[in-house]
N, C-alpha and C positions, 0 to 999 in steps of 0.2 A: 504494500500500500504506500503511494507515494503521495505528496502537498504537491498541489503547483506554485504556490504561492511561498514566499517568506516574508514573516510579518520585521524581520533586522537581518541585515548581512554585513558583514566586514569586505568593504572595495579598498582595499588598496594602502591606502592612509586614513580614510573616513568612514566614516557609518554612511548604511542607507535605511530608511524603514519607511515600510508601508502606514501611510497617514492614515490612521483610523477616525479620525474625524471626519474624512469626506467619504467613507464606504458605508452603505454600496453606491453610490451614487458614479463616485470617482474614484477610479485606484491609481493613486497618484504615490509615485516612490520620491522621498526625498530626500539628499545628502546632506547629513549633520557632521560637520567639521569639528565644532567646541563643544567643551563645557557646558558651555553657558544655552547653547543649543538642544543639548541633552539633556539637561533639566528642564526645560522650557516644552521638551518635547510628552520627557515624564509628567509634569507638573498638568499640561492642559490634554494629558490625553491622547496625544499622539500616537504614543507606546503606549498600552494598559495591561492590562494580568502580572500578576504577579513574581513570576518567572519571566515575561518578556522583562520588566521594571528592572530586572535583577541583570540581567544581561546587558540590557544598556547600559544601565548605572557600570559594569564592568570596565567598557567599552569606552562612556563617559569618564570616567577616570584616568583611562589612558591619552585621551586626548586634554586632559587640563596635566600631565605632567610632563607630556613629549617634548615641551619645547623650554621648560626649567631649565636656567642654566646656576644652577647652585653648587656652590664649590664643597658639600662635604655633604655627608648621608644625613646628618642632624636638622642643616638647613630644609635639605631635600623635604627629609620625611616631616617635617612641619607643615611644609606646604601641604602634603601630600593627603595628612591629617585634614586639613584645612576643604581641600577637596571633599574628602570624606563626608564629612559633616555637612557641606553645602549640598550636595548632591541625596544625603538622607532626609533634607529638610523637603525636596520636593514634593513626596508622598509617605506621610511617618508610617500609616496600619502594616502596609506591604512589606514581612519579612525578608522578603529575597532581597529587596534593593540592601538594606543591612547586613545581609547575611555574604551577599556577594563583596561589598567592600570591605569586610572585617575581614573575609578569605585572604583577598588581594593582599590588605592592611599582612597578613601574619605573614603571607609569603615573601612579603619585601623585606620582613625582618629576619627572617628566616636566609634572606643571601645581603646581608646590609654591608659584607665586608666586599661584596665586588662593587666593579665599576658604575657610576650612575646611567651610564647609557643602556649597559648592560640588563639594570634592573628596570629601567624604562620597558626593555624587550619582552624581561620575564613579564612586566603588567599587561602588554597586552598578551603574552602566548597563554598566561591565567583567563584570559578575557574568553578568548577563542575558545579555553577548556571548559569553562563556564559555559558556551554558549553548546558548543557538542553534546557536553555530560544531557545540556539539559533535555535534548533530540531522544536520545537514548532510553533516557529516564520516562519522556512522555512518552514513548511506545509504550514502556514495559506496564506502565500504567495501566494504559490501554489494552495491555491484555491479560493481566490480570482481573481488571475490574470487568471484560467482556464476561469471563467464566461465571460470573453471577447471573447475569441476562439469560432471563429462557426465551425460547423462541415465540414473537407475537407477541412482546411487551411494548405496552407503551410508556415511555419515559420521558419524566418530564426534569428541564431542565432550568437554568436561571441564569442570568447574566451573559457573557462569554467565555467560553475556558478553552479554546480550540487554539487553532497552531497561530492564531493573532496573539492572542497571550501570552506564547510559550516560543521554543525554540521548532518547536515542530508537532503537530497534531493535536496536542493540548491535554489536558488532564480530564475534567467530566468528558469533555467532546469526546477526547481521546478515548475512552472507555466506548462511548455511541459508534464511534466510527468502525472499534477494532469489532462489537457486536454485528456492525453492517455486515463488515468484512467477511463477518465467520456467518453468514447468511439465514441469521437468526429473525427475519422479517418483521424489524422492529419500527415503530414508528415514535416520533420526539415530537411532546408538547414543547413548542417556545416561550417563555416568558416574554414581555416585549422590556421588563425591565426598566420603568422609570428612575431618574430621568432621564436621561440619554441615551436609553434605545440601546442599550447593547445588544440585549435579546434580539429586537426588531433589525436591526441593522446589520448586524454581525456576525451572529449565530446563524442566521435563516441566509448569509452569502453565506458560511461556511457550508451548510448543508445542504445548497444549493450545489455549489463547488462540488460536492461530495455524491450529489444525487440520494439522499437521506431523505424518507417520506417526512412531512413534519407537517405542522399548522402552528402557525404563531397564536399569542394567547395573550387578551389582556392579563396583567398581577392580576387582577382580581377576581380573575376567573378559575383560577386554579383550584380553591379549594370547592368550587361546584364540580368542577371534572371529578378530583376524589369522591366526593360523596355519589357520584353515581358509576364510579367502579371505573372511571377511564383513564385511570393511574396506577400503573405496577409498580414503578421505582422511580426515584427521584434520585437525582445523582448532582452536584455542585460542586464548585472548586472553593478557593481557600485564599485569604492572603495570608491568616497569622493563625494558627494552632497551638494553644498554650499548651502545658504539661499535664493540664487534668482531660486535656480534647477541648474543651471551650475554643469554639469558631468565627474567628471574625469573617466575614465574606460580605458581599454586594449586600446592599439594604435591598430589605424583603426577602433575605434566606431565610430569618428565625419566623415568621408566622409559613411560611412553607414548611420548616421542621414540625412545627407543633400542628398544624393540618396533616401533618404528614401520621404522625404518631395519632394523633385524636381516630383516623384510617385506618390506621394498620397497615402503611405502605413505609416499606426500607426506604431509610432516608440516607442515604452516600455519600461524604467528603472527598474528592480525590484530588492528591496532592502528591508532590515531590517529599523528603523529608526535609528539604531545607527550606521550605514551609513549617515546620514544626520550631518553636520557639519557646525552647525546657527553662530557659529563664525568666520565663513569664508564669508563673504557678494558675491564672486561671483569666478568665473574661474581662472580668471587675478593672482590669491593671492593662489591657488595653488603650491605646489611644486610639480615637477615631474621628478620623479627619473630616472637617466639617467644608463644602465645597461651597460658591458663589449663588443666593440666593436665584440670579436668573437662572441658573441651570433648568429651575423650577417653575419659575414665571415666564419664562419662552421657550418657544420651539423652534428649533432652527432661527432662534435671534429673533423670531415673532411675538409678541405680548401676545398668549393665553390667558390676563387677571389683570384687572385694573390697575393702573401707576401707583405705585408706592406700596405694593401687596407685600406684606411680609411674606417670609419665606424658611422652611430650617432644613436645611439640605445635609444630613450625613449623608457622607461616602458608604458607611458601613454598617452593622450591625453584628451583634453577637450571637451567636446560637447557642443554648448551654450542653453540655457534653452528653447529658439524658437523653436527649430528640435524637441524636445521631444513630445508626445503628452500627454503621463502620467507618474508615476510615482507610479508602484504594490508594495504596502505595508501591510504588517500583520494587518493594521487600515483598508484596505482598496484601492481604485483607486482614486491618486490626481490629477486632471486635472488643468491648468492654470484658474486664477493667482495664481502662483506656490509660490512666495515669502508669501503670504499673505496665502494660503493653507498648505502649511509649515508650517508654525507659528501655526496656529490648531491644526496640530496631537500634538504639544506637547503642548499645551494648553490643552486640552480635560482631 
């Protein structure tokens, strides 16, 4: 099973990535040179899911240190810090953006007595290994979490988690796709996901791309399809998983959880492990990013609510670790006791 598409590549000296803000409409590739670019691009959207975030933030790191010219590792790695921290401030919920520059952050220190150009090279060939691992990691995903799927399920899904998110084919999607694959004749409710239409806009190209049966689906129609049996599993992606399972993901995952369980329908996490965030003991100790009131009051830049409408926009919401039935990882299906099953995959 192949993508035709890549939602970030590495050209040469520069980033390219597919702008998600104009799809479906336009698939328009653009080349990000800086820093300053690559936050700008995390920051409004550009790049979304959380494993893309994480790769670009890689990516973007190498291109605000390439052209440093600092005279000893001390200097260097100030700057370097410096970067770090600018680049995590563009989206705080998403684990991966942190998780990828602390990687970076340790390997630099980890060779701090070679040359500064040197370790310039090691940041980006860390970038590139980041951005591989993460290809790999979403197959495996994907099929492991297909082996749940029986044949003739309908599955419904939320936000977008496909290979626009990701390094390649995506984590919930990735699970839908690898069940296509294995000719399991499944069909995907769409969320349309307010407000910005991920579901509506991105999910339904991806499984357009894909040829994937689907219907999109206003949020608030979901928990009517459950209650009249047109829901077998529910599967979503992840930006931050604390240590007890506590799930931060797109607002509107936790009343799908609790529809979900109120049903009797499997409710699915599926996620990378570096999505999983052991220093965070539970929900409560999350941050969640509160986004621009218009997001909310327009559509495509149109006023939907009369001038001066308030508005409260999180990015995100928690799920608590009860609602969930599992958790689809590249190790594997973690089922409860989630805190203590956690603790495993990175033991092992």
């Amino acid at each position: 099973m192949e993508q035709a598409y890549e939602s970030i590549s590495w050209q040469e000296d520069h980033l390219v990535i597919l702008d998600q803000t104009q799809l479906p409409l336009r698939e328009i590739y653009s080349d990000v040179n800086t820093i300053g670019q690559v936050w700008d691009a995390i920051k409004k959207l550009k790049v979304r899911g959380a494993p893309a975030i994480g790769i670009a933030g890689a990516y973007g790191l190498y291109l605000g240190v390439q052209d440093l010219e600092s005279k000893n590792f001390t200097s260097f790695n100030v700057e370097l810090n410096r970067w770090i921290e600018y680049l995590k401030s563009s989206r705080p919920t998403a684990v991966n953006l942190s998780w990828a520059l602390e990687r970076i952050n340790q390997t630099v220190y980890a060779n701090k007595d070679k040359d500064l150009e040197e370790i310039k090279d090691i940041i980006l060939a860390t970038a590139k290994t980041i951005h591989d691992e993460d290809k790999r990691v979403c197959k495996q995903i994907g099929e492991n979490g297909a082996k749940l799927v029986k044949k003739g399920w309908n599955i419904l899904t939320h936000c977008n988690t496909g290979g626009l998110a990701t390094g390649a084919y995506g984590t919930a999607l990735s699970v839908i796709l690898h069940a296509d694959a294995d000719d399991k004749d499944i069909h995907v409710w769409v969320d349309e996901t307010r407000p910005l239409l991920q579901g509506a806009r991105l999910t339904t190209w991806e499984l357009k791309q894909a040829e994937v049966p689907f219907h999109m689906i206003t949020d608030s129609a979901a928990g009517s399809l459950m209650k009249q049996g047109k829901v077998d599993m529910i599967v979503v992606g992840a930006d931050r998983v604390t240590a007890n399972g506590d799930t931060a993901n797109k607002i509107g995952t936790y009343p799908l959880a609790v529809l979900a369980k109120e049903n009797e329908i499997p409710f699915y996490v599926a996620l990378p492990l570096s999505t999983f965030d052991l220093e965070t003991e539970t929900g409560n100790e999350i941050e969640i990013e509160e986004r621009d009131e218009e997001e909310v009051t327009h559509v495509a830049k149109t006023p939907i609510t009369p001038k001066k409408t308030p508005a409260y926009n999180p990015a995100f919401d928690v799920t608590p670790h009860r609602y969930i039935t599992g958790f689809i990882t590249e190790k594997g299906i973690v089922e409860p006791d989630f805190e203590k099953n956690i603790k495993k995959l990175f033991a092992d």
